[in-house]
KEKE-3310 file (N, C-alpha, C; in steps of 0.2 Angstrom, whole numbers, plus 5000, padded with zeros to 4 digits):
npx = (5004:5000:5003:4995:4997:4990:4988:4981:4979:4966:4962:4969:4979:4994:5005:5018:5026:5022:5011:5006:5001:5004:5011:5014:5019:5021:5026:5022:5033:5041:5030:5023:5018:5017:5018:5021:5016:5016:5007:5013:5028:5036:5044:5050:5056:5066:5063:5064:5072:5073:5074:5070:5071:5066:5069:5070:5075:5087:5090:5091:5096:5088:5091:5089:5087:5090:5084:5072:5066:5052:5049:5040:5028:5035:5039:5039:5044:5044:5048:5047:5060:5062:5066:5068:5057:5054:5049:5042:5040:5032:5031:5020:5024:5021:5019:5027:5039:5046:5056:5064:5069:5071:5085:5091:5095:5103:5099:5091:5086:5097:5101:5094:5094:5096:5103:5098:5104:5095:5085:5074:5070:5064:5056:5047:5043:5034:5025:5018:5012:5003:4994:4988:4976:4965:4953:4960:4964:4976:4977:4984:4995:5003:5004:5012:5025:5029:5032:5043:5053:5054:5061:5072:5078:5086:5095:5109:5117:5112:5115:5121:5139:5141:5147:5159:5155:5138:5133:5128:5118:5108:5094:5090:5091:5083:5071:5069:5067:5056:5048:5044:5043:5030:5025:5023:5016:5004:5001:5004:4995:4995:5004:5019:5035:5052:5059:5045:5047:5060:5059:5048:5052:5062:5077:5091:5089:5100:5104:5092:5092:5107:5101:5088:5096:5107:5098:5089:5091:5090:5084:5075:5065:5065:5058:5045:5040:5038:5029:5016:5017:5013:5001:4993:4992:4984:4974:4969:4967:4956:4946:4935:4936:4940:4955:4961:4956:4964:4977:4975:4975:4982:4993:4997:4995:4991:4988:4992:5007:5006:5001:5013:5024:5018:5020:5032:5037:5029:5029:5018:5003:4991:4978:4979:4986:4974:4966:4973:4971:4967:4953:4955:4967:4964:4953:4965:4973:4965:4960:4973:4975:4964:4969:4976:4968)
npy = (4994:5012:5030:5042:5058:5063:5073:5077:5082:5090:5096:5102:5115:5118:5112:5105:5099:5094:5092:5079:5073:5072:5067:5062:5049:5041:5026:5008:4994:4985:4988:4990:4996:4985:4977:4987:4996:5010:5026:5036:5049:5045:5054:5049:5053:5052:5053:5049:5034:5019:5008:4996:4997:4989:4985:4982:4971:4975:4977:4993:5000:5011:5024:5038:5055:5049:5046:5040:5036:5032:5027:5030:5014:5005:4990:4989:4988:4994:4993:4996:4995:4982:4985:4998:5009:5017:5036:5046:5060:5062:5066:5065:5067:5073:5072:5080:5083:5081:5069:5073:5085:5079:5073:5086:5083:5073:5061:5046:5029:5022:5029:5032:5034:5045:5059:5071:5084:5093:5091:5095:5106:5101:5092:5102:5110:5099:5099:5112:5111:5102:5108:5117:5116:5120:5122:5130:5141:5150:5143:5131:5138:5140:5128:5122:5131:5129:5114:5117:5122:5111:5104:5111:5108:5098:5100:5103:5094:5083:5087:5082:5090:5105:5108:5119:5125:5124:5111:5114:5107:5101:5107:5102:5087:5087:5089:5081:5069:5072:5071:5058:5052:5058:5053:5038:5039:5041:5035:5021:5008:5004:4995:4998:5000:5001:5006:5015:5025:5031:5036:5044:5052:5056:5054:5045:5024:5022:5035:5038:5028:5032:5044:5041:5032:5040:5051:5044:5032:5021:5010:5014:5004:4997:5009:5008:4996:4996:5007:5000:4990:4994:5002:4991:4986:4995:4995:4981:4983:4991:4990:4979:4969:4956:4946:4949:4956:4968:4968:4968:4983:4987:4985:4972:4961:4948:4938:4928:4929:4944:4939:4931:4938:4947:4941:4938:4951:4954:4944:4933:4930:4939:4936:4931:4942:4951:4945:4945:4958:4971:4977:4989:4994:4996:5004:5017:5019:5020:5035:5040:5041:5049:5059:5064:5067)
npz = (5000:4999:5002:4997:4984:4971:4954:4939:4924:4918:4906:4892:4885:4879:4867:4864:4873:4888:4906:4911:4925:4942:4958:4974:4984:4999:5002:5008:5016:5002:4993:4977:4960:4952:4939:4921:4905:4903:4893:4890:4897:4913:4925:4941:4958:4970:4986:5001:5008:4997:4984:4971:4952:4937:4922:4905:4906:4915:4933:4944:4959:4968:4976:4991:4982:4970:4953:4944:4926:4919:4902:4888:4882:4885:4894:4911:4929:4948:4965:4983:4995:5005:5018:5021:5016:5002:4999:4987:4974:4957:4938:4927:4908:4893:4873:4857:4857:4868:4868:4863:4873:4883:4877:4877:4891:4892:4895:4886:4881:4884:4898:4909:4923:4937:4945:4960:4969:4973:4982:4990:4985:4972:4979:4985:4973:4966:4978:4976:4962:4967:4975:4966:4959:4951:4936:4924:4910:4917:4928:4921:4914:4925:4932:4920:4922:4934:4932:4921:4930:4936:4930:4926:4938:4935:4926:4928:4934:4924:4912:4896:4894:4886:4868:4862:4851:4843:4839:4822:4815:4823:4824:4813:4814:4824:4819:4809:4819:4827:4815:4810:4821:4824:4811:4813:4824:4819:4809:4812:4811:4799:4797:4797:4790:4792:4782:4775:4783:4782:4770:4770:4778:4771:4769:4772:4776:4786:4791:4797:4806:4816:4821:4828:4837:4842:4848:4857:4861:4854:4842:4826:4822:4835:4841:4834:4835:4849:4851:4843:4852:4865:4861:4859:4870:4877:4868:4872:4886:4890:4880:4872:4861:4848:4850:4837:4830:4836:4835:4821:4822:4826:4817:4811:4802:4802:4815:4820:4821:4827:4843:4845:4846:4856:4865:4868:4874:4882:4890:4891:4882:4872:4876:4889:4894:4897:4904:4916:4919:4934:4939:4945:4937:4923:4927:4929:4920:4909:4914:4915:4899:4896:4900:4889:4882)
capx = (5000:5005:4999:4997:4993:4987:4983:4980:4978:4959:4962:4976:4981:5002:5005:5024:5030:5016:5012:5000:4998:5010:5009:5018:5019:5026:5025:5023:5039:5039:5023:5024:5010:5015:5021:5016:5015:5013:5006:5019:5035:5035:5049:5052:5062:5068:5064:5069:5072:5075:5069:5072:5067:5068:5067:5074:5082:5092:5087:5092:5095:5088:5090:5084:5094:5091:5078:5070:5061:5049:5046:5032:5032:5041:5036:5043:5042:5046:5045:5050:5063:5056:5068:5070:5053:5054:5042:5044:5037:5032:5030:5020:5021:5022:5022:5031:5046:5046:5062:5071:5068:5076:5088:5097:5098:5110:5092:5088:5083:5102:5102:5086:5095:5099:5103:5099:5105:5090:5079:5069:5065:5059:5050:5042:5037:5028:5018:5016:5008:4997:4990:4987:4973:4960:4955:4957:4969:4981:4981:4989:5003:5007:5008:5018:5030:5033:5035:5048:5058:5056:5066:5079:5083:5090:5099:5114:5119:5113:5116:5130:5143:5138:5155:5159:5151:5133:5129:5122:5116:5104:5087:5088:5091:5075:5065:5067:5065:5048:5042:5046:5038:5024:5022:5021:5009:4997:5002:5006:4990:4996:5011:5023:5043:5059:5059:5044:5051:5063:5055:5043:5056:5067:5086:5093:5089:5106:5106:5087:5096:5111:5095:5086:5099:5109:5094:5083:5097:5085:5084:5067:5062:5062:5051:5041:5038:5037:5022:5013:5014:5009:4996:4990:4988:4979:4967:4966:4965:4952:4940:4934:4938:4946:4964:4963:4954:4968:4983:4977:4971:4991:4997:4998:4986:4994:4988:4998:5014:5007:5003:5022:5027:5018:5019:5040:5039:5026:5029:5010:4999:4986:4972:4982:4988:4968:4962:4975:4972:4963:4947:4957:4972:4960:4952:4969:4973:4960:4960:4979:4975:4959:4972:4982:4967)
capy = (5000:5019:5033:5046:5064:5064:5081:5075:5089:5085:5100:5104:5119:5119:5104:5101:5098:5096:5092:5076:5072:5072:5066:5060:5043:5036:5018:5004:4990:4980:4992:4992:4996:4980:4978:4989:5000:5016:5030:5044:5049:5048:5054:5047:5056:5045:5059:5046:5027:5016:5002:4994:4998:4984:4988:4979:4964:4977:4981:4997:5001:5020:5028:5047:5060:5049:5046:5036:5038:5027:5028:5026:5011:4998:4987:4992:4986:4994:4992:4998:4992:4980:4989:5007:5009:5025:5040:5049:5062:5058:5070:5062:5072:5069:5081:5077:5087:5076:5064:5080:5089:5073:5073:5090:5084:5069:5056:5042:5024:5019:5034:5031:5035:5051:5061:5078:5087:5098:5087:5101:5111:5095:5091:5110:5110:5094:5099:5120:5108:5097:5112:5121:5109:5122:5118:5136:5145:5156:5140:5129:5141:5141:5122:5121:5134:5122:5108:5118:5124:5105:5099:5115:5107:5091:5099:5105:5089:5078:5087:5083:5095:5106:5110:5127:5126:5119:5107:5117:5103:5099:5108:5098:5080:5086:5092:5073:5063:5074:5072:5050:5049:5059:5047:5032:5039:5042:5026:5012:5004:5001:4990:5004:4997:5007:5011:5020:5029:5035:5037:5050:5059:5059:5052:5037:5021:5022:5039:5037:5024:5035:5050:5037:5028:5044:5053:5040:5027:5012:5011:5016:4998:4996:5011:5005:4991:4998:5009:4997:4985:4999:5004:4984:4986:5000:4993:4974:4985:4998:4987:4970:4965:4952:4947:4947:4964:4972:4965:4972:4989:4989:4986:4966:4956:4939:4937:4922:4933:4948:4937:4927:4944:4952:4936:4939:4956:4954:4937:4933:4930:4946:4936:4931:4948:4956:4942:4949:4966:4971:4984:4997:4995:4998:5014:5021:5016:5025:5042:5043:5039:5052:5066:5065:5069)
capz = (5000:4998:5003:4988:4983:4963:4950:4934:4923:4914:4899:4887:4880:4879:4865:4861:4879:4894:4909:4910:4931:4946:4963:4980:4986:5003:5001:5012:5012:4995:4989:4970:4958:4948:4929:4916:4900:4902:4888:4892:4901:4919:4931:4949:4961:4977:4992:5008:5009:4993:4979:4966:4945:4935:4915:4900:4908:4920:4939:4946:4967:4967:4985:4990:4979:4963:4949:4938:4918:4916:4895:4885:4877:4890:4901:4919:4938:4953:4972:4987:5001:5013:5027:5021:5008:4999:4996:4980:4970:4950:4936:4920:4904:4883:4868:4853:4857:4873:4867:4859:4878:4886:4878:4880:4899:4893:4893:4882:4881:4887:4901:4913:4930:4934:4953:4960:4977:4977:4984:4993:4979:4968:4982:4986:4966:4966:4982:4972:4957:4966:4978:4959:4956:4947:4929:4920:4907:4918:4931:4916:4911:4931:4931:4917:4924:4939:4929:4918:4933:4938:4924:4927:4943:4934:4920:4930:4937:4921:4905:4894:4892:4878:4864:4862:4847:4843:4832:4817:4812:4828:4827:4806:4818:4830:4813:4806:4823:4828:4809:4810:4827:4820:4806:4816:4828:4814:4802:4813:4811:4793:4797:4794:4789:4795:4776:4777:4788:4781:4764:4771:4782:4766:4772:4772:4783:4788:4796:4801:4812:4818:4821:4833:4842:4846:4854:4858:4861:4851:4833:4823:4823:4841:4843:4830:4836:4857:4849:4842:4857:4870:4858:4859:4879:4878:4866:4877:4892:4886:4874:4872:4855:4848:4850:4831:4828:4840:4831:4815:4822:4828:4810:4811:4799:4805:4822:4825:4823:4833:4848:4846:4845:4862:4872:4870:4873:4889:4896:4891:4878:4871:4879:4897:4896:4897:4909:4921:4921:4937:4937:4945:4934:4919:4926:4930:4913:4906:4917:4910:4895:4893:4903:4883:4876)
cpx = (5004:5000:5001:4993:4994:4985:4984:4974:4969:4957:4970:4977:4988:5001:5010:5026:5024:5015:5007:4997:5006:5007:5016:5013:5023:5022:5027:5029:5036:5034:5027:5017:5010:5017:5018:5018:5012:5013:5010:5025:5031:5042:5049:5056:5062:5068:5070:5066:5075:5071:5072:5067:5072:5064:5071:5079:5085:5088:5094:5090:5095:5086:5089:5091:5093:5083:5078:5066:5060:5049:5039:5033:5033:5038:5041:5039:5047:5044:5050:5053:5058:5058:5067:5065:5054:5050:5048:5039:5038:5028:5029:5019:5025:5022:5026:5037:5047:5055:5066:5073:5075:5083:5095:5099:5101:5103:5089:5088:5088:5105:5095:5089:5097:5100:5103:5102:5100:5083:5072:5066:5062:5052:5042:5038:5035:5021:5013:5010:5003:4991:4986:4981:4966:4961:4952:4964:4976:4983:4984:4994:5006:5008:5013:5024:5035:5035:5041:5055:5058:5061:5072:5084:5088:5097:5108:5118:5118:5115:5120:5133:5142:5146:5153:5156:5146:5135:5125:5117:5109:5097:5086:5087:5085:5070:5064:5066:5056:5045:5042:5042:5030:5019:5020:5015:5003:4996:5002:5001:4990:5001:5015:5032:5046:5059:5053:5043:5056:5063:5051:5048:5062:5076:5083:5091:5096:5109:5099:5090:5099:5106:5095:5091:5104:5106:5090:5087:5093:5084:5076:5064:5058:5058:5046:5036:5036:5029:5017:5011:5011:5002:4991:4988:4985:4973:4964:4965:4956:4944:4940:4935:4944:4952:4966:4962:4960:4976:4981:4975:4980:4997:5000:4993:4989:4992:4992:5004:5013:5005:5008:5024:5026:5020:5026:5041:5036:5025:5024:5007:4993:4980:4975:4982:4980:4966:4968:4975:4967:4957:4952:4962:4970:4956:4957:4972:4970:4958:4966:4977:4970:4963:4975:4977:4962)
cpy = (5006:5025:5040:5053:5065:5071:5077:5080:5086:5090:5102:5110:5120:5111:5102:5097:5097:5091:5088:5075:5073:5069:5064:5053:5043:5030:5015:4999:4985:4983:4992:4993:4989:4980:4981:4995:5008:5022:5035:5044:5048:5047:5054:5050:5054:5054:5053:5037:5024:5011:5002:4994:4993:4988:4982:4974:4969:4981:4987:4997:5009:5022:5036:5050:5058:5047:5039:5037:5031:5031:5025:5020:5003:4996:4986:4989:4992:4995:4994:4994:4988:4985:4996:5009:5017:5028:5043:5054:5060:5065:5063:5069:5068:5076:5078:5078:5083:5074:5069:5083:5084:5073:5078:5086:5078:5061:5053:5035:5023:5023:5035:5034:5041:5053:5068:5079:5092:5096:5092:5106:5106:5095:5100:5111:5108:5096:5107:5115:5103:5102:5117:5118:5114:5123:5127:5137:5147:5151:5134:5129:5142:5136:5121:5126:5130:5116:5108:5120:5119:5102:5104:5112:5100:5093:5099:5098:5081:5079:5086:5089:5097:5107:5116:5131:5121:5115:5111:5113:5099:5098:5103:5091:5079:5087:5083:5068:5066:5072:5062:5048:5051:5054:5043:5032:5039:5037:5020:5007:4999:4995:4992:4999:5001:5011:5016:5026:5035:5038:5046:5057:5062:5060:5046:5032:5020:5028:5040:5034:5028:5041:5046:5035:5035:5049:5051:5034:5020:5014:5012:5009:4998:5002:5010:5002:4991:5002:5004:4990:4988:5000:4996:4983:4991:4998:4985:4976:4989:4993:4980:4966:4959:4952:4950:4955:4968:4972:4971:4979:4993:4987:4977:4962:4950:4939:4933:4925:4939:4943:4934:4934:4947:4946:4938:4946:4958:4950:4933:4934:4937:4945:4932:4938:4953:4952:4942:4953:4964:4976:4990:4998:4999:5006:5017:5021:5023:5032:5044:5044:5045:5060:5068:5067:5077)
cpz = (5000:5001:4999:4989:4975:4961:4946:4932:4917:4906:4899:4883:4877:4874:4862:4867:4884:4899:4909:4918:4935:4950:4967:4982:4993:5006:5007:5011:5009:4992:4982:4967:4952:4938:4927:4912:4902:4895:4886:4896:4908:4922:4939:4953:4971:4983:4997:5005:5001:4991:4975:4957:4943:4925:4910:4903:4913:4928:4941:4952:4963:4976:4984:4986:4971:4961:4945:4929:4916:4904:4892:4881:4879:4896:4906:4925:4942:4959:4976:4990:5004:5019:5028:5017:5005:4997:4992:4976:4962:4946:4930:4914:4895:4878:4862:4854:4865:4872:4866:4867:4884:4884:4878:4889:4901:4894:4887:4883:4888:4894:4905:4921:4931:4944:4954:4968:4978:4976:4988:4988:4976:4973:4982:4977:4964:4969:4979:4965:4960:4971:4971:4955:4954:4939:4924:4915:4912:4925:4927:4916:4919:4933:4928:4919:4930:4938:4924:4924:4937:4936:4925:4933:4941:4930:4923:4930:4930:4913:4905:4893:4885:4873:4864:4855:4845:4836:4827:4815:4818:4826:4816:4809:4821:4825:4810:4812:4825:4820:4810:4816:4826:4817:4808:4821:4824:4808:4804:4813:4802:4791:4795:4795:4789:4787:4773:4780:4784:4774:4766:4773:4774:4769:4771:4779:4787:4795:4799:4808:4816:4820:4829:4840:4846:4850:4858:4862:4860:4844:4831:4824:4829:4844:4840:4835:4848:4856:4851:4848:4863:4868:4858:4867:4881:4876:4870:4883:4893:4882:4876:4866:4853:4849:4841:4828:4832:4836:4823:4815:4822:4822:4810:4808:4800:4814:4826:4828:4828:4840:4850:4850:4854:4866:4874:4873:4881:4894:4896:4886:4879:4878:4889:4899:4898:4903:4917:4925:4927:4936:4938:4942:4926:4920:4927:4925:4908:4906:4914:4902:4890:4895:4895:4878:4873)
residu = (UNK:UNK:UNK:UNK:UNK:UNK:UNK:UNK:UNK:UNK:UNK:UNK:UNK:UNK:UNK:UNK:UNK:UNK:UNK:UNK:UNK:UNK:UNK:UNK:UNK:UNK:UNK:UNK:UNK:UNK:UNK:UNK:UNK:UNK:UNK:UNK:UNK:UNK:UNK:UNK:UNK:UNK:UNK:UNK:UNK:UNK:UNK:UNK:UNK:UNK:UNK:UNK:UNK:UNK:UNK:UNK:UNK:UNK:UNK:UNK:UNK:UNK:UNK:UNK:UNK:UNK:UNK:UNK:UNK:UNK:UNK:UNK:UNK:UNK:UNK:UNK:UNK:UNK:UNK:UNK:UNK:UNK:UNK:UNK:UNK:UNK:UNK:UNK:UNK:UNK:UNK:UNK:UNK:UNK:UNK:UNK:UNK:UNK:UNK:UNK:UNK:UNK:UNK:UNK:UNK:UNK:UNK:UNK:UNK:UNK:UNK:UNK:UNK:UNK:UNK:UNK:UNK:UNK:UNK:UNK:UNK:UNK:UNK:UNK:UNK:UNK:UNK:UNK:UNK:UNK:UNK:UNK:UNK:UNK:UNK:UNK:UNK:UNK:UNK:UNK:UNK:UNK:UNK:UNK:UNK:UNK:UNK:UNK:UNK:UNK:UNK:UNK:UNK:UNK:UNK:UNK:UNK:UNK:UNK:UNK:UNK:UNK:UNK:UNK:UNK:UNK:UNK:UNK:UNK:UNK:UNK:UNK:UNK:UNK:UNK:UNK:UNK:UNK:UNK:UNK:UNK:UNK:UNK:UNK:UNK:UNK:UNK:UNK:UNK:UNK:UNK:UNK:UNK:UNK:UNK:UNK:UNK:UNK:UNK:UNK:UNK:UNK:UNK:UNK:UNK:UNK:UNK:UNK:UNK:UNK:UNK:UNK:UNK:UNK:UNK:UNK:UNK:UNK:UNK:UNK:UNK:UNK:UNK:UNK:UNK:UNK:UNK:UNK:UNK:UNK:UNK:UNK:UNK:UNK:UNK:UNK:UNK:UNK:UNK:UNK:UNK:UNK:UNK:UNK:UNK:UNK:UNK:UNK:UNK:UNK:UNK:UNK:UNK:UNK:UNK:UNK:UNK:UNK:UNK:UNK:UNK:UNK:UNK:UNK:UNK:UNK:UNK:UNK:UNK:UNK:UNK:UNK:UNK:UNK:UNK:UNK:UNK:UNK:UNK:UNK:UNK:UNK:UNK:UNK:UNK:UNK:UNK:UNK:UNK:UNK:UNK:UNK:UNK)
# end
């Protein structure tokens, strides 16, 4: 169990970068919320005690002082100490320019951990955005200020070091990953291949690659293909339809291959994976999932 304070912001005005919900946890020992996909970024930041995040095959020990980035996309666990449990504040937010944002502050796939020493301020700008909980214009742009001088407190301690001179060549790199991420959000029901990808964006799949993996730290494929399987647990969470109508909604007309395909990715067949879910993991599911729209 935890004992928790939630905003989730329920209108959208701001829509490169934004701020989707927050909260404060302090967790009982072992409290976790259990495996799972999430829609959007979310950042953990360890106030007191300690736990463990488990991601792609690698578990992480994160005690107070450090973070964590869940991504969209990946299926993640984490749980508190038994002896020491840890509360934390949690900022979710998405945006196209999202992954671009991250990665000035040295974040990507292969860069998930991160640590600040101004654990007092994080904390005081979490508690300023969940006491800001009226749904107007002018209290928006006063969220979103606290959640940009959220991300200020990271960059010191996690951006890389910039060169003395920029990369001319940057904001033409964020112009081809935002149009490529774009596409896949609005195409991948079609069964979309890295080559059109890079068809559309216009460059080679070579340095589509070399785009991806150096601010993304995962190739077009694998978000591709991370899309399209979140986008398959929203819909087996969310709706009742076939295994088979979900698969080709997610750009899969072989059902045999897209459930091979999730079971390797999730542990669990499409239709184990829905007869697991619980009720409340479904509405909370759904309440994120309506915060993006």
């Amino acid at each position: 169990m935890e004992q928790s304070l939630v905003l989730q912001l329920p209108s959208r005005q701001i829509q490169d970068f934004y701020l989707c919900f927050c909260g404060y946890a302090k967790c009982e020992p072992l409290h976790t919320p259990g495996y799972g996909v999430r829609p959007n970024y979310v950042i953990h930041y360890v106030l007191d005690g300690e736990g463990e995040y488990h991601v792609d095959n690698e578990t992480f020990h994160i005690a107070a002082g450090q973070g964590f980035i869940i991504e969209p996309n990946m299926l993640t666990f984490y749980q508190a100490s038994r002896a020491n449990p840890w509360s934390y504040v949690w900022v979710g937010f998405s945006g196209p320019r999202a992954p671009e944002y991250l990665s000035y502050l040295g974040f990507n796939h292969n860069h998930l951990i991160f640590k600040s020493s101004e654990s007092e301020r994080i904390r005081n700008l979490v508690f300023k955005m969940l006491r800001a909980n009226q749904n107007s214009p002018k209290n928006e742009f006063y969220l979103h200020g606290l959640f940009f001088e959220f991300f200020s407190c990271l960059i010191d301690e996690n951006a890389p070091r910039q060169q003395e001179d920029l990369d001319r060549d940057r904001e033409t790199t964020n112009r081809y990953l935002r149009e490529a991420i774009s596409y896949i959000q609005q195409n991948f029901h079609q069964g979309l291949r890295v080559s059109d990808l890079a068809d559309h964006v216009a460059v080679s799949r070579g340095y589509l690659y070399q785009i991806f993996n150096e601010t993304l730290g995962m190739s077009p494929k694998q978000y591709l293909t991370n899309f399209c399987m979140t986008r398959a647990t929203e819909l087996l969470t969310l709706d009742n339809e076939p295994v088979e109508v979900v698969a080709r909604k997610c750009g899969y007309p072989n059902p045999v291959a897209f459930s091979a395909l999730f079971r390797k990715r999730m542990g669990v067949s499409p239709t184990q994976y829905r007869n697991q879910l619980s009720a409340s993991y479904r509405e909370r599911l759904k309440r994120e999932l309506e915060s993006l729209q």
